[in-house]
Phi, psi and omega in degrees: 000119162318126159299346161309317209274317201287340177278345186263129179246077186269137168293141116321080220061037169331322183290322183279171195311313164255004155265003113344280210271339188261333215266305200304323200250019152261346183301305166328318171279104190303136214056006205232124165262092196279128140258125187270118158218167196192193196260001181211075164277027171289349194289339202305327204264296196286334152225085178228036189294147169080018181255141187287076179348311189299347221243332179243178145232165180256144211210097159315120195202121187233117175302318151286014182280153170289352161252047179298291226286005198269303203296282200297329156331314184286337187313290183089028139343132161258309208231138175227130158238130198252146207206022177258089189274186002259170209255354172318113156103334198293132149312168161305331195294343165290318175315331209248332164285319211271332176265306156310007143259017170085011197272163140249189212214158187218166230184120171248045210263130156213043152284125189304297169270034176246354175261319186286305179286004182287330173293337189257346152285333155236057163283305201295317179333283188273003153308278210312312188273351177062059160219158154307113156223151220210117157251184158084009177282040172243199182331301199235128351236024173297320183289302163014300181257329174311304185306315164320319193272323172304294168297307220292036166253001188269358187264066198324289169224174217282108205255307202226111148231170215229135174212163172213137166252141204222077171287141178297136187281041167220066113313119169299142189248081169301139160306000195278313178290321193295319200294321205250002167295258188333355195276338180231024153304090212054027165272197226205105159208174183282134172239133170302101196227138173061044195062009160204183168315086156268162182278107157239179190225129162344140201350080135312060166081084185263156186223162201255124217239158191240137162252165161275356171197037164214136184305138179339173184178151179272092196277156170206152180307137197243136167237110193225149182306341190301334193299330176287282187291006173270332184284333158320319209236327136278072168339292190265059205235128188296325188196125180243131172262065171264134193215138183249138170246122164307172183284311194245123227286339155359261180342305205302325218255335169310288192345312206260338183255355184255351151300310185292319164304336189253352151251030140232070163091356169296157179244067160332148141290055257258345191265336128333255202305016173288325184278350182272280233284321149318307189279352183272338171311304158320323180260355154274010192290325195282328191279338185275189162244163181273359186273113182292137162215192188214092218228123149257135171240117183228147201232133180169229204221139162210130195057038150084016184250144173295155184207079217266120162231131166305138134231140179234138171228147192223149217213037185324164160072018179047041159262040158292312186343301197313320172326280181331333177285277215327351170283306193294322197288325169317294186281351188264330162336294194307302181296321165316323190303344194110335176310349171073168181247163190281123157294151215082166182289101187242134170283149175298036164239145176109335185249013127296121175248167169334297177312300185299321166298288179336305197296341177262357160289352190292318181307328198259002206030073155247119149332129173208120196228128189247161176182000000 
């Protein structure tokens, strides 16, 4: 492989709420030549502010055309990150144009079951092409597990762990995100709690959760992949959790009535109301703060003593957004440098550690505190 080839990286919804932000900090990045594509780049200019246009290109790319992988062949791409959610419900087939054009390919994907089967729907695949394909490279569960993976040695053993996420309510909002919120809003899914497989239903019956530095909030249950892979990937650990707290407990609790309503049997418009809970979101926006956080808690024995540790991060400037990107942007760093990516199908652990985010919440003054 050419180092030209190897440098060139196209986003996938360069143009969107987080492939914007990955186009802005790889634009950036010395050796690395960004192609943003998406189905309208004329939309590119208005949102790619402060990025110098002239510095990528820009690339008309439709995931349904029947000629994706012939269309992404011309790019001459080494590496595609794809970040045009939501992955609820999605097939495989971009992933599968993409290694099928020799490329490899990274994934911001946090549909549970498109991150948890993915290595074994394209494992044979990206073996056969001697490529890298990677999902799951955002918050969950790549930061997710980096953090998990730090702590749990402070530990003889692993009892519990437990997270939540916390946005600030004046976040900016992709429809994309809005869609894959609301998408398991009062279905029914499994969580691993007291050793064994229970029923909970998407933002559902919120309780009230403590940050270190940003004010309470009512977190309610999420179906995010971590449910699979941490109990996975921790064997002996009793109970794994995600749960999201909106700022304003208002939200929380529309959120909690259109669960209850929709798990016992209305037929929400749920593709509707993504666009009434976005634009209504927004006008509450004036009641929030600009601050985001995050808390993983983890609970077990240490010296024959019960044993609890916090990690927390706080997310001033409504600079949460940023997270979710920073795995994909971490690992295509890595790979420009030369370092290669792991061949084969991988979900995103393991292959970060804690220490490489930090060094990229410093850029964002994001906070991160264990206690």
């Amino acid at each position: 492989m050419s180092q030209q080839e190897s440098c060139r990286v196209l986003v996938l919804g360069g143009y969107g709420h987080f492939g914007a932000r990955i186009v802005r900090a790889l634009a950036i990045t010395p050796g690395i030549k960004v192609i943003a594509a998406g189905r309208n780049p004329s939309q590119a200019a208005a949102n790619l502010p402060g990025v110098d246009l002239a510095s990528i290109k820009l690339c008309r790319l439709d995931t349904a055309a029947p000629d994706f992988e012939a269309q992404l062949a011309k790019t001459q791409a080494a590496l595609v990150i794809h970040t045009a959610g939501p992955f609820q419900g999605q097939g495989y087939d971009v992933a599968r144009a993409c290694l099928g054009a020799g490329m490899h390919y990274i994934d911001l994907a946090d549909g549970r079951d498109f991150v948890v089967e993915f290595p074994q729907q394209l494992q044979a695949l990206a073996q056969q092409a001697q490529r890298s394909a990677i999902s799951g490279a955002s918050t969950l569960p790549a930061l997710s597990s980096a953090v998990v993976d730090a702590l749990a040695p402070r530990f003889e053993q692993l009892h519990s762990i437990d997270m939540v996420i916390a946005p600030a309510q004046a976040t900016p909002l992709g429809m994309a995100t809005v869609r894959a919120v609301l998408s398991y809003c009062g279905k029914p899914f499994q969580c691993w709690i007291d050793g064994r497989w229970q029923t909970q239903r998407g933002w559902a019956k919120p309780q009230p959760v403590h940050f270190a530095r940003i004010g309470p909030r009512l977190a309610s249950p999420c179906d995010v992949p971590d449910h699979t892979l941490l109990v996975q990937r921790y064997p002996g650990v009793a109970t794994v959790r995600f749960r999201a707290a909106l700022e304003l407990p208002f939200l929380s609790r529309c959120l909690a009535a259109m669960a209850w309503l929709r798990g016992h049997g209305l037929p929400l418009p749920m593709e509707t109301l993504a666009g009434v809970f976005a634009r209504a979101g927004r006008w509450f926006d004036r009641f929030g703060t600009d601050l985001g956080g995050m808390r993983i808690t983890l609970r077990g024995q240490r010296g024959g003593l019960e044993h609890t540790v916090h990690w927390d991060l706080t997310a001033p400037m409504l600079h949460g957004p940023e997270i979710p990107t920073l795995a994909a942007v971490l690992l295509a760093r890595r790979f420009a440098r030369g370092e290669g990516l792991p061949s084969g199908a991988h979900t995103c652990m393991g292959l970060l550690t804690l220490a490489e985010f930090e060094s990229e919440f410093a850029r964002w003054q994001i906070d991160s505190a264990v206690s």
